[in-house]
C-alpha positions in Angstrom: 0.0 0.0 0.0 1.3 3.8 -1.0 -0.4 7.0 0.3 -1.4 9.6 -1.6 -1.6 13.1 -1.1 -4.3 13.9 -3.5 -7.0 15.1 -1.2 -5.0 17.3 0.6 -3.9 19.4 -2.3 -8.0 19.3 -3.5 -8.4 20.4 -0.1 -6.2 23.2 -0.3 -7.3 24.3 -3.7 -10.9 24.6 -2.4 -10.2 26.5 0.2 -7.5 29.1 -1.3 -4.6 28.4 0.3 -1.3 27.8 -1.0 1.3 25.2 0.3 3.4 28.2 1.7 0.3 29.0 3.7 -0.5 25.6 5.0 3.2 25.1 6.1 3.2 28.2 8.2 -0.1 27.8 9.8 1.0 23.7 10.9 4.3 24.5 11.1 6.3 22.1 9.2 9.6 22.4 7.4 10.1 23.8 3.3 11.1 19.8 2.7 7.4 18.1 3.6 5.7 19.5 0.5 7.9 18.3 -2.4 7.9 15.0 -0.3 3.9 15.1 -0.5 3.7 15.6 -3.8 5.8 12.3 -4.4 3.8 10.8 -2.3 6.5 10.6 -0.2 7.0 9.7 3.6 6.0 12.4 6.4 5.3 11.7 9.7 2.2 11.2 11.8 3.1 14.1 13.6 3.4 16.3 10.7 -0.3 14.6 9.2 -1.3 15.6 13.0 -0.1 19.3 12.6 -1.6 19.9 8.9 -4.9 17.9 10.2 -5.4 20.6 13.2 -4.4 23.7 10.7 -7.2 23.1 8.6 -9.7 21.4 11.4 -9.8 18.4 9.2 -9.5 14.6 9.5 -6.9 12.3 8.2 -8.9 11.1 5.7 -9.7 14.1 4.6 -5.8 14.7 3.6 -4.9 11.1 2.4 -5.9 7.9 0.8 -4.5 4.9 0.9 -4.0 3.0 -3.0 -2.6 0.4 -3.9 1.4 -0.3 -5.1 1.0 -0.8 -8.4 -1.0 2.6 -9.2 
């Protein structure tokens, strides 16, 4: 199984926020975003910080898929 980012980024784009935005407001490091957008590893506590910045659950921000997608 892979996560993907995709929902976060929807997320983002429906409420008018950019990804320099959302990285102030949860306070995560420059690095976390390009990572995201490979669908890359970040930790629970950064998922934990951008899921209290914009009041939203975890499923609201990721999805599981499968490998071979």
């Amino acid at each position: 199984m892979a996560v993907s980012y995709k929902r976060l980024f929807h997320l983002l784009i429906e409420r008018d926020m950019t990804t320099t935005q959302l990285q102030h407001k949860a306070g995560f490091s420059s690095n976390i975003v390009p990572r995201m957008k490979r669908n890359g590893y970040i930790s629970l506590d950064t998922i934990e910080s951008i899921c209290r910045a914009l009041n939203c659950g975890v499923d609201d921000i990721l999805e599981f898929i499968d490998a071979d997608e």
